[in-house]
C-alpha positions in Angstrom: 111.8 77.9 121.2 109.3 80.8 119.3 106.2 81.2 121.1 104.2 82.3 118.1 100.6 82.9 119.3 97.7 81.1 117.0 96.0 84.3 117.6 98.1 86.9 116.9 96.0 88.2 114.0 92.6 86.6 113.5 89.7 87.8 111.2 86.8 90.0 112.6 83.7 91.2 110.4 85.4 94.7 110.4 88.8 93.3 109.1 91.7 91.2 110.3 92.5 92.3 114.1 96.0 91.8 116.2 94.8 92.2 119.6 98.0 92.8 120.8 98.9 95.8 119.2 94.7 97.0 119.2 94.9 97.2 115.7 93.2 96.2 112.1 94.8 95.4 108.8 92.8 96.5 105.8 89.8 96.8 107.4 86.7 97.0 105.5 84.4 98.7 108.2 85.5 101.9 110.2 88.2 101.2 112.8 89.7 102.9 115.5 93.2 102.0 114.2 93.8 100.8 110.6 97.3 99.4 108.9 96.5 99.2 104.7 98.8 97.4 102.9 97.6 99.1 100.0 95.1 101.4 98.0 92.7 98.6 96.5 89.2 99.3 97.7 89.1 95.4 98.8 91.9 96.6 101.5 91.6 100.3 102.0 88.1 101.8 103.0 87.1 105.2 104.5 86.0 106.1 107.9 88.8 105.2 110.6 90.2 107.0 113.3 93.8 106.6 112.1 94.9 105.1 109.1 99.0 103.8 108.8 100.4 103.1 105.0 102.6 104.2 102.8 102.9 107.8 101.3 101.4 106.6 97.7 98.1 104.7 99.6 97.7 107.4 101.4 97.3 109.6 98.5 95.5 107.4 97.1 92.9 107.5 99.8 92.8 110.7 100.0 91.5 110.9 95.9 89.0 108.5 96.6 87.9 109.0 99.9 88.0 112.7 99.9 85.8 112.7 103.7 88.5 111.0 104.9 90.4 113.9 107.3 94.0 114.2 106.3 94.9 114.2 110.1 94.0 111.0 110.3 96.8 109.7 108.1 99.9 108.1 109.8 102.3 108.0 106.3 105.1 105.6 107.3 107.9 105.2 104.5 109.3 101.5 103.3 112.0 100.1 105.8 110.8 102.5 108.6 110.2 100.7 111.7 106.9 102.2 113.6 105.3 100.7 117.4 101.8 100.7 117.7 101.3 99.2 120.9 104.0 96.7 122.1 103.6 95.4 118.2 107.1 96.9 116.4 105.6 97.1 112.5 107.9 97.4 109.2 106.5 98.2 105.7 108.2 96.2 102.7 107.5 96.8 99.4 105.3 94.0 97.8 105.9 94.8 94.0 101.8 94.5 93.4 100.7 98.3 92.8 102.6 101.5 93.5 103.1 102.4 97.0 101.6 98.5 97.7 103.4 96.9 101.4 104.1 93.8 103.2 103.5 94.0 106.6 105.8 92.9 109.1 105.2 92.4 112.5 107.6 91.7 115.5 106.4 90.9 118.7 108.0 89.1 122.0 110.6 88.0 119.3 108.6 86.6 116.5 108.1 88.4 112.9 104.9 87.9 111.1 104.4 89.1 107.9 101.4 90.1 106.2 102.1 90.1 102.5 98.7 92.0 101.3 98.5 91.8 97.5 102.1 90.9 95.9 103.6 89.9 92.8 106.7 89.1 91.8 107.0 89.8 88.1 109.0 92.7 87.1 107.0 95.6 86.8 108.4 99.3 86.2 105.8 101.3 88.0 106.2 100.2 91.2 108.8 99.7 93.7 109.5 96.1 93.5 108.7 93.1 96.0 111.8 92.6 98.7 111.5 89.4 100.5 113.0 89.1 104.1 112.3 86.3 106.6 109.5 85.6 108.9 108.5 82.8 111.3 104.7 83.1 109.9 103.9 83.8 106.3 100.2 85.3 106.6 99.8 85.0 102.2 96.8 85.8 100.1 96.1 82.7 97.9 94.2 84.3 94.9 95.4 82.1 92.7 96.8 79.1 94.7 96.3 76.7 92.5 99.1 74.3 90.4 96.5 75.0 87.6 97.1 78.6 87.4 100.5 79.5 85.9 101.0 82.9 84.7 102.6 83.6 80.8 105.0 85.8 80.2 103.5 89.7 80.2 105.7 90.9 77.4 104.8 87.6 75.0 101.2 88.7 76.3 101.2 92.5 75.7 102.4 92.1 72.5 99.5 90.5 70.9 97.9 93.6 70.2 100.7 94.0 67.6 99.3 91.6 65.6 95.8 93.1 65.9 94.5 95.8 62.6 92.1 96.8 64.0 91.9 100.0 67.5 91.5 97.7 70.7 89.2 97.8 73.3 91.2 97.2 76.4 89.3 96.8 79.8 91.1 96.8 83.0 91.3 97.9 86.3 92.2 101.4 87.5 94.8 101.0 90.0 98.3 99.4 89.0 96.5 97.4 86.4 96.2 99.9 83.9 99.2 102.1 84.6 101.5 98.3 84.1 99.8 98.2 81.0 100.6 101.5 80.0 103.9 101.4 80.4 104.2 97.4 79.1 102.2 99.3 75.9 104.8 101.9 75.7 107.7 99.3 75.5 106.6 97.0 73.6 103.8 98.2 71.4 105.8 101.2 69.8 102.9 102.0 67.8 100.3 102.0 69.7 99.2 105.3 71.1 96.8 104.4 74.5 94.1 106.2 74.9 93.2 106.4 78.8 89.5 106.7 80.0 88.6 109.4 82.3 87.8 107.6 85.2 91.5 105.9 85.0 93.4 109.2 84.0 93.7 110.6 87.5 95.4 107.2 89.2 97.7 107.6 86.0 98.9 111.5 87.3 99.1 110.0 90.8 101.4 107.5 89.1 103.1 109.9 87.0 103.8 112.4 90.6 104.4 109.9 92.5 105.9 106.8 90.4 109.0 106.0 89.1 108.9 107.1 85.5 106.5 108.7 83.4 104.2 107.2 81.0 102.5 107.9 78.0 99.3 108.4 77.2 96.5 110.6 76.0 93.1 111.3 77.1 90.4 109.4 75.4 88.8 111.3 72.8 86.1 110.1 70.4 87.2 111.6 67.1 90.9 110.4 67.6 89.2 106.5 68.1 87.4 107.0 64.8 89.5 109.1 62.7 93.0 108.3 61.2 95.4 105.2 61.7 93.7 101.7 63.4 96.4 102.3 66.2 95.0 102.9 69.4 94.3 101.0 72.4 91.4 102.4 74.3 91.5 101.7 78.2 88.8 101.8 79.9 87.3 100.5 83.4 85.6 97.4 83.8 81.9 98.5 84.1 82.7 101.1 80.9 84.1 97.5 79.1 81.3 95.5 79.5 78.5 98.6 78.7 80.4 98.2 75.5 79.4 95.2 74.3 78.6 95.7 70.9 81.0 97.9 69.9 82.0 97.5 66.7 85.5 97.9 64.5 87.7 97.1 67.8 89.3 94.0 69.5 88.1 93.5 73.0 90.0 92.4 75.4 90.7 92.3 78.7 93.4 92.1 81.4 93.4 90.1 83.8 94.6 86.4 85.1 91.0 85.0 85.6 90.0 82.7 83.1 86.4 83.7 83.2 87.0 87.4 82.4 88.9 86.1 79.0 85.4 84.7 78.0 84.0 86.3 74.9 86.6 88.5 73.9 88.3 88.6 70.8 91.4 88.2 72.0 92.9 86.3 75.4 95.4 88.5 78.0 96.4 87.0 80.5 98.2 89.5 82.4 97.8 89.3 86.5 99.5 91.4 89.4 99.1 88.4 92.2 101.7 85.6 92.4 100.7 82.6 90.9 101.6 78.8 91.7 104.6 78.9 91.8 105.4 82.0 92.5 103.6 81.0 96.2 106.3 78.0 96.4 109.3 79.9 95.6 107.9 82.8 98.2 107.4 80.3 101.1 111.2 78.4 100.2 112.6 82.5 100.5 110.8 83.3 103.8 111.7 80.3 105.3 108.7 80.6 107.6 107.6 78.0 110.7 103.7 78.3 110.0 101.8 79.8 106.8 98.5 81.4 107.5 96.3 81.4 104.3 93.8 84.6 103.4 92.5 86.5 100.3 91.3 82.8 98.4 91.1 79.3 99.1 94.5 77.7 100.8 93.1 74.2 100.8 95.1 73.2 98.2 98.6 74.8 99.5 97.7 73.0 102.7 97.4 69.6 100.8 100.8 70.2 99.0 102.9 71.0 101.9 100.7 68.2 104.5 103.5 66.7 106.8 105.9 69.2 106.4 104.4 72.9 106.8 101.3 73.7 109.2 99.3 75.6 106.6 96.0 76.8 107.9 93.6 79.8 107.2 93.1 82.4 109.3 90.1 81.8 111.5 
């Protein structure tokens, strides 16, 4: 009979703790010990004493959190088993951004596993999700809703080859852009993408560190204004919306929130989080005794699988 502890990890104001181990997991305030699952500021912050993740997160870090002492990193590859504590820890890749991990925990003979941000459409820049078993499923719910079902990226990418006009393409940074890059590069043969400058240095991180190289140019005014209506100009979310009247482009922008398709010229629903029923066919593969809900609302997951699965949130 598994004795799997209610408390084995349980949320804190600095971030989620697992006292038996004495560590966090993508703690948001500085933390003696912290385990990021990957380089999204909403999961990896500055200021703690040690910080374990993978190679890519930690470089990552480093480029945005440049105070951050490089001492302090603990780089732990995918599949390598590391103790912190009496806590035995694995990093499996989660398929949501480059370098992005589950995290799996053993202790006293059960396996939890933390699945940070995860996704399991195909996606070419980064290493892609492996599922392995766990008696707890600790999931993010972002969108864990039978409402929200995800389209088809390619059918959605290639929209902007029916666009005549340059396209305005927010989006975020990390993974987000550099997917879209690459989906651009595939399937939108002529389209040249045009990256901001606040995105271009993620893309040479993805470029060094990734598994193929992607192309792109750096945004320059005169190539926007100047010679075929071809280009897709990325830029960050703040940059996006500060260009609200801009005129002669499509706006649009990435992302699977409803809401941020509001007032665009043209809908892309493109999302790096599972979706509906991505969740359901995750839980049927892990083939776990408990799911712990974070990252959203779980209500509805715990309705769904009432009298069959004890879903709760983390408390």
């Amino acid at each position: 009979m598994l004795n799997i502890l209610s408390d084995f990890l349980v949320r804190r104001p600095e971030g989620y703790y697992c006292q038996y181990g004495d560590f966090y997991i993508d703690a948001m305030l500085p933390v003696p010990v912290d385990v990021v699952s990957h380089g999204h500021g909403d999961h990896a912050r500055p200021g703690h004493g040690i910080i374990y993740c993978t190679a890519v997160t930690g470089a990552i870090m480093h480029y945005r959190y440049a105070q951050q002492p490089l001492s302090s990193y603990r780089k732990i590859d995918f599949k390598s088993s590391f103790h912190i504590g009496q806590v035995e820890l694995t990093f499996i890749p989660a398929g949501h951004i480059l370098g992005s991990a589950q995290i799996l925990m053993e202790y006293k003979g059960v396996r939890y596993l933390y699945t940070g941000d995860y996704k399991l459409q195909e996606d070419e820049t980064c290493e892609p999700i492996e599922i392995v078993q766990a008696d707890v499923l600790i999931t993010e719910c972002t969108f864990a809703d039978p409402d929200v079902i995800h389209p088809d990226p390619i059918a959605e990418i290639k929209k902007l080859n029916e666009q005549p006009f340059n396209i305005l393409l927010g989006t975020y940074g990390l993974g987000k852009a550099q997917r879209l890059t690459d989906l651009i590069n595939k399937h939108c043969p002529n389209r040249r993408v045009l990256v901001h400058h606040g995105i271009l240095p993620l893309h040479r991180i993805y470029d060094d560190l990734g598994p193929k190289k992607l192309v792109y140019e750096q945004y320059n005014r005169r190539e926007m204004k100047l010679g075929e209506p071809n280009k897709v100009y990325m830029v960050p979310p703040m940059t996006f919306n500060s260009y609200i009247r801009a005129t002669n482009v499509v706006r649009a922008f990435a992302s699977g929130w409803k809401r941020l398709q509001q007032h665009n010229d043209l809908s892309l629903f493109i999302s790096d989080h599972v979706d509906w029923n991505d969740i359901l066919y995750f839980i049927q593969a892990v083939k776990p005794q408990e799911v712990w809900t974070l990252h959203g609302d779980g209500r509805i997951l715990k309705q769904h699988f009432e009298g069959n699965l004890d879903v709760r949130d983390i408390y």
